[in-house]
C-alpha positions in Angstrom: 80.9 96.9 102.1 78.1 98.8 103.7 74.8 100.1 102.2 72.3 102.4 103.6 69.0 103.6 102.6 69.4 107.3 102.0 66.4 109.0 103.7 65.3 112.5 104.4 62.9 114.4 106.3 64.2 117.5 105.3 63.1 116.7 101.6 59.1 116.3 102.5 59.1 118.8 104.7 60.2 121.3 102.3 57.9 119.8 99.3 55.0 120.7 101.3 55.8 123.5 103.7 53.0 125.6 104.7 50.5 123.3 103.6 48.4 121.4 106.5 46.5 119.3 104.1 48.4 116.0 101.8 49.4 116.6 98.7 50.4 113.9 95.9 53.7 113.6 95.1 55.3 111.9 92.4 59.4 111.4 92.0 60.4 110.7 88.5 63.9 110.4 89.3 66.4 111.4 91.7 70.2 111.7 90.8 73.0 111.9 93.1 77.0 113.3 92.2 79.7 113.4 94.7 80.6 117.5 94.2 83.4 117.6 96.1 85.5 115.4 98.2 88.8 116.4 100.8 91.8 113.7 100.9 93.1 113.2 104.7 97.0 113.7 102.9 97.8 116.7 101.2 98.0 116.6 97.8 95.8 113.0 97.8 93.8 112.7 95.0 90.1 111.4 95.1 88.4 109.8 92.1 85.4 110.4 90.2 83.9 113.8 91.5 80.9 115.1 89.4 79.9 111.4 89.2 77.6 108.7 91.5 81.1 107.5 92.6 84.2 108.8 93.9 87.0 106.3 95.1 90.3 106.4 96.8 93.5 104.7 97.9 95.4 101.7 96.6 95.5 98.1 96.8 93.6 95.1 94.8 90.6 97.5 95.1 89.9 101.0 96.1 87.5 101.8 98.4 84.5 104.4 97.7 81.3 105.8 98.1 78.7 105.0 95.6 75.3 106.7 95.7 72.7 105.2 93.4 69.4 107.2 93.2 66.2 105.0 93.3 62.5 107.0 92.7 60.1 106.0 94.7 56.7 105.5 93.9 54.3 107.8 93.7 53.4 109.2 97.0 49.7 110.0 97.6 48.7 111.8 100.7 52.6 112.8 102.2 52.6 114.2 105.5 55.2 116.9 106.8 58.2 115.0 107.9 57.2 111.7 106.7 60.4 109.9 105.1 60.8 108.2 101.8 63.6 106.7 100.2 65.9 108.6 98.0 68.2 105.7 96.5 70.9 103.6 98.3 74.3 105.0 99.9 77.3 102.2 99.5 80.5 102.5 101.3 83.1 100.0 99.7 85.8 99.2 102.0 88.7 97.7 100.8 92.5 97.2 102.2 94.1 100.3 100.9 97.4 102.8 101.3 98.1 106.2 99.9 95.2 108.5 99.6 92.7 108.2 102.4 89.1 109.9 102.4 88.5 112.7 105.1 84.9 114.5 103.9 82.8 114.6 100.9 79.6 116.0 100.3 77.0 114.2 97.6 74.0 116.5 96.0 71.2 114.5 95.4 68.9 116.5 92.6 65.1 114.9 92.4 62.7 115.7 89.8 58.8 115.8 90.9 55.6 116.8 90.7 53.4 118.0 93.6 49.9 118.3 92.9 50.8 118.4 88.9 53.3 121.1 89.2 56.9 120.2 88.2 59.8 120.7 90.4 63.3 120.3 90.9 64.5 119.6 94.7 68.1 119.5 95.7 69.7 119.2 99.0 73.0 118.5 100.1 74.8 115.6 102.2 77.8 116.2 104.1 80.4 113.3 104.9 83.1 112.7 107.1 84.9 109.8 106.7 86.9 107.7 109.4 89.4 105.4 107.6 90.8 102.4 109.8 93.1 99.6 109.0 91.4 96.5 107.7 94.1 94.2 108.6 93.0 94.6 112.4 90.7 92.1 114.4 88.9 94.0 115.7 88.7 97.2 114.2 90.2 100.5 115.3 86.3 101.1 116.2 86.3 97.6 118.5 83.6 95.7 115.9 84.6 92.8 114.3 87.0 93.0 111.0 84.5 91.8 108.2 
């Protein structure tokens, strides 16, 4: 299993574009759903789009992405570029055959305020996914099988 800190520059930068002084931002909430996803086989089927989680394959377990959206708190004082966290990206990676993963791309929608003005920001995260047999030590990659 791996889990990342989903970050963005891109976010802040837009939030406060053409503005050279801070400006206080507050997140209250930030949702991500997996919109679409593209099965390495034809005619694979990948689980769970238009939720947090989409999975694929079969086994004991199937192996996924999960994206669970975390607000921050507020942020007083954001510079242009600064990063923040947006919620946590999970990779669960489990033994698996049939349907393999090959790209999937996750909107992440947050609701703010900047300066007392509500907003709605959403961007878009692109994945391409490299699935490699688990029963390999090492890896197709040369790390470690864990």
């Amino acid at each position: 299993m791996m889990r990342n800190t989903l970050k963005t520059a891109a976010l802040a930068g837009l939030l406060v574009a053409g503005s050279a002084s801070a400006q206080l931002i507050t997140i209250a909430s930030v949702e991500g759903r997996w919109t679409s996803a593209t099965p390495e086989q034809e005619g694979g089927t990948i689980n769970g789009i238009g939720t947090n989680q989409i999975t694929w394959g079969t086994g004991d377990q199937p192996s996924g992405y999960v994206f669970d959206g975390s607000a921050p708190p507020p942020v007083s004082g954001i510079n242009i570029g600064e990063r923040f966290d947006l919620g946590i990206f999970t990779h669960n990676n489990f033994p698996i055959t049939g349907t393999f993963l090959d790209t999937a791309r996750l909107e992440v929608t947050a609701n703010l305020s900047i300066n007392g003005t509500s907003r709605t920001a959403v961007s878009f995260f692109d994945f391409e996914h490299w699935e490699t047999p688990n029963n390999e030590n090492p890896c197709a990659n040369g790390e470690p099988n864990n």
